[in-house]
C-alpha positions in Angstrom: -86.6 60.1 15.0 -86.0 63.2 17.3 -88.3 61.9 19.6 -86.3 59.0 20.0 -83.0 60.9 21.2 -85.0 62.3 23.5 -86.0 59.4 25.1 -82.7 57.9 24.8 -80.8 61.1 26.3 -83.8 61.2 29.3 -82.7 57.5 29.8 -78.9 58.4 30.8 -79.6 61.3 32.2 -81.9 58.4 34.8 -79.1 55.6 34.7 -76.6 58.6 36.0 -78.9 59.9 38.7 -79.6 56.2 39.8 -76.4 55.1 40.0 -74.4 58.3 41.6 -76.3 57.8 44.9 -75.2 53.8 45.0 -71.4 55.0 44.4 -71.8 57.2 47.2 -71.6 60.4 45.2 -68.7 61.8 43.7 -66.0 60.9 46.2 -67.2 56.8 45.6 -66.4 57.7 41.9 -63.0 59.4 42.0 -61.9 56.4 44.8 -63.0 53.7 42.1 -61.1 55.5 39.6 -58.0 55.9 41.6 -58.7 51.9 42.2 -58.9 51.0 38.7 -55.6 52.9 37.8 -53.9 51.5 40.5 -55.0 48.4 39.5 -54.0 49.1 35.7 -50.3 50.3 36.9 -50.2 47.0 39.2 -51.1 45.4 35.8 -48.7 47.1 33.9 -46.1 46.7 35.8 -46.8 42.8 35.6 -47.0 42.6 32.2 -43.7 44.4 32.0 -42.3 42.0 34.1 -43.7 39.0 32.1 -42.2 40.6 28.7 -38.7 41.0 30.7 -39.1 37.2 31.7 -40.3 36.4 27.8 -37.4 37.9 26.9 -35.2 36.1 29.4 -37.0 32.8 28.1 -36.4 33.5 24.7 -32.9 34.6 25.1 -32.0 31.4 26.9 -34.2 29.5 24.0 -32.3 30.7 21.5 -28.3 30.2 23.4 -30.3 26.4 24.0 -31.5 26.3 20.3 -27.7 27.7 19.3 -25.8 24.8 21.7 -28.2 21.8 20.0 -27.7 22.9 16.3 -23.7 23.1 18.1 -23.9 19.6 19.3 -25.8 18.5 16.4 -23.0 19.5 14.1 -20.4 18.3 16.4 -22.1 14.8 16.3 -22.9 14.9 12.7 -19.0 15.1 12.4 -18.4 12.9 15.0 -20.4 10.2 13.0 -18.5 11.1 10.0 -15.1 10.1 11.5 -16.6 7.4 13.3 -17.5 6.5 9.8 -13.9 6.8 8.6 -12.5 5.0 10.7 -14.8 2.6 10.4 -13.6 2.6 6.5 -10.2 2.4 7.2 -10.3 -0.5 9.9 -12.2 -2.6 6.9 -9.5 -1.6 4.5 -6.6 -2.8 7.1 -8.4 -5.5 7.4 -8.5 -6.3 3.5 -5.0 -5.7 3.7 -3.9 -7.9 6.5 -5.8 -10.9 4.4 -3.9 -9.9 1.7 -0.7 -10.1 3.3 -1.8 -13.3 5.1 -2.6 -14.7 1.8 0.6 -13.9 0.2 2.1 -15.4 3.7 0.4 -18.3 3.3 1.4 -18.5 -0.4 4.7 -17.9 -0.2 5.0 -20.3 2.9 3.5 -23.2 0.4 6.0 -22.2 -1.9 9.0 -22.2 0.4 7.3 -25.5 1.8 7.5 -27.2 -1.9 11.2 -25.7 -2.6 11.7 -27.7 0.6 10.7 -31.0 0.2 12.2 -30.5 -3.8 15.4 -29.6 -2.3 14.8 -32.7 0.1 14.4 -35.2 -2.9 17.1 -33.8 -4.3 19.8 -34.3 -1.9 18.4 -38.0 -1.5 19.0 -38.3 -5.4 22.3 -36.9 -5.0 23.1 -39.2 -1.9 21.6 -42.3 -4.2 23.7 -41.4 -7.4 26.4 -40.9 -5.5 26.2 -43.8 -3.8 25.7 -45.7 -6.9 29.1 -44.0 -8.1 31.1 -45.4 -5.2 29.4 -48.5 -6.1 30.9 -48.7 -9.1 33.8 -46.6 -9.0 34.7 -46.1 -5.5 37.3 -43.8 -4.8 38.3 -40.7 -7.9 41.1 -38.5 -8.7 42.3 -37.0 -11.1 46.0 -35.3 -12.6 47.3 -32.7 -14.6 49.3 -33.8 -17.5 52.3 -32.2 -18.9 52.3 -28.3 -20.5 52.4 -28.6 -24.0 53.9 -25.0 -25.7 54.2 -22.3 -26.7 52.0 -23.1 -30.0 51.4 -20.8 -32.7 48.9 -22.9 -34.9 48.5 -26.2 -33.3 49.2 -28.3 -30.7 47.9 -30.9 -28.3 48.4 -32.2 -24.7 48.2 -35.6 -23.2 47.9 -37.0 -19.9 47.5 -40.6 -19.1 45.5 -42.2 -15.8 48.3 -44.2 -13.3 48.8 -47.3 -13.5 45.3 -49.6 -11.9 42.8 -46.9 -12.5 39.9 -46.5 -15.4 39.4 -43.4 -17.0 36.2 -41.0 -16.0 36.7 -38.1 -17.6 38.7 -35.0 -18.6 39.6 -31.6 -19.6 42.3 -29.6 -20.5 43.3 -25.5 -19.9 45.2 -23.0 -22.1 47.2 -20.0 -21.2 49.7 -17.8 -22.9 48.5 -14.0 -25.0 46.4 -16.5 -27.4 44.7 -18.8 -24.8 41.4 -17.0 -26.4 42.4 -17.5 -29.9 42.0 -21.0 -30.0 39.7 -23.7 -30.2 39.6 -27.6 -29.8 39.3 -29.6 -32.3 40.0 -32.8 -30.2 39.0 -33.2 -26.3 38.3 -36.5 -25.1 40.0 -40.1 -24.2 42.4 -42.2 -25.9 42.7 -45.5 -24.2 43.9 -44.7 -21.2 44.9 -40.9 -21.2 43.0 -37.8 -22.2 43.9 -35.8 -25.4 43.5 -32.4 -26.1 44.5 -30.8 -29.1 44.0 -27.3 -30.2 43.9 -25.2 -33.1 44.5 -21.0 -33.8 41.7 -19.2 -35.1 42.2 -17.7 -38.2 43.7 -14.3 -37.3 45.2 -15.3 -34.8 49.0 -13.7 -33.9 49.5 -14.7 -29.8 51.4 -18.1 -29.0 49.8 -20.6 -26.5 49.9 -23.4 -24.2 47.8 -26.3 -23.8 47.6 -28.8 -20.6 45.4 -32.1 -20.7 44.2 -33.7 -17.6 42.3 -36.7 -16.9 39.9 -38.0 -14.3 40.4 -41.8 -13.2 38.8 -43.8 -10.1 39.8 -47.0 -8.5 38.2 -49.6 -6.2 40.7 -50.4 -3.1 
């Protein structure tokens, strides 16, 4: 083993002598050191320069990465109103086809009230055609007052002279005019009777006036 480090140690000691004399001797070995640590500062120096840029690049990564997840949100709600109003403009529309529908309803409605209302004023004009027809021209008169009555009383009025009977009525007034009933209301031949009677507890007197409805053909 020891005469192996010998060999060994007589083998650098031979690499050194050979290869001083190809350097030129020691002033080729100190100017290829002061070459190599120029070279390492020029290397240095760019690798500084390349971590300054990395961290410009990273930097303006990061404001780019910052400005997407930015527009990404800004979008994201963006979509979400879009999506809104999206909502809303269906439910308008539901409710404008509502309200159409009710129009349309309520147009068919007033359209049916319409032609009712039409047949109805041709029945009208028909019956009262029917009732010149048969009567042709109508009046009618107030008879005479009878009164004051305390428990009964009636009123008469008879139709002129020429004319036919159609009908009738009579009114009361006085402080009892609403404690009284009829017990009588209708023709007689030719006149229309009325005659009334007092409640029971009744105290108020009353009067009573008959009149008749009459028509004649000129």
């Amino acid at each position: 083993m020891k005469r192996r480090y010998v060999v060994l140690s007589l083998a650098v000691v031979l690499a050194l002598a050979l290869a001083v004399p190809a350097f030129g001797g020691p002033t080729n070995i100190v100017s290829a050191l002061t070459n190599v640590k120029k070279t390492a500062q020029k290397a240095l120096k760019t690798a500084k320069a390349a971590s300054v840029a990395a961290a410009a690049a990273q930097s303006t990564a990061n404001t780019a990465e910052s400005d997407a997840n930015a527009a990404a949100a800004a979008a994201k709600k963006a979509q979400t109103t879009a999506n809104e109003g999206v909502t809303a403009a269906k439910n308008a529309q539901t409710t404008a086809n509502t309200a159409k529908g009710a129009a349309d309803n309520a147009q068919t409605t007033a359209n049916a009230a319409k032609a009712a209302a039409t047949a109805a004023q041709t029945a009208a004009n028909a019956a009262q055609a029917t009732a010149n027809a048969k009567f042709g021209q109508t009046s009618s008169r107030t008879g005479n007052a009878s009164g004051p009555h305390t428990t009964e009383g009636y009123s008469e009025a008879i139709c002129p002279s020429g004319t036919a009977l159609t009908g009738g009525g009579y009114t009361a007034s006085g402080e009892g005019a609403n404690e009284i009933v009829p017990t009588y209301n209708g023709p007689y031949g030719s006149a229309w009777f009325a005659v009334m009677e007092r409640i029971p507890g009744g105290t108020k007197t009353w009067t009573v006036t008959a009149f008749p409805s009459s028509s004649w053909k000129e």
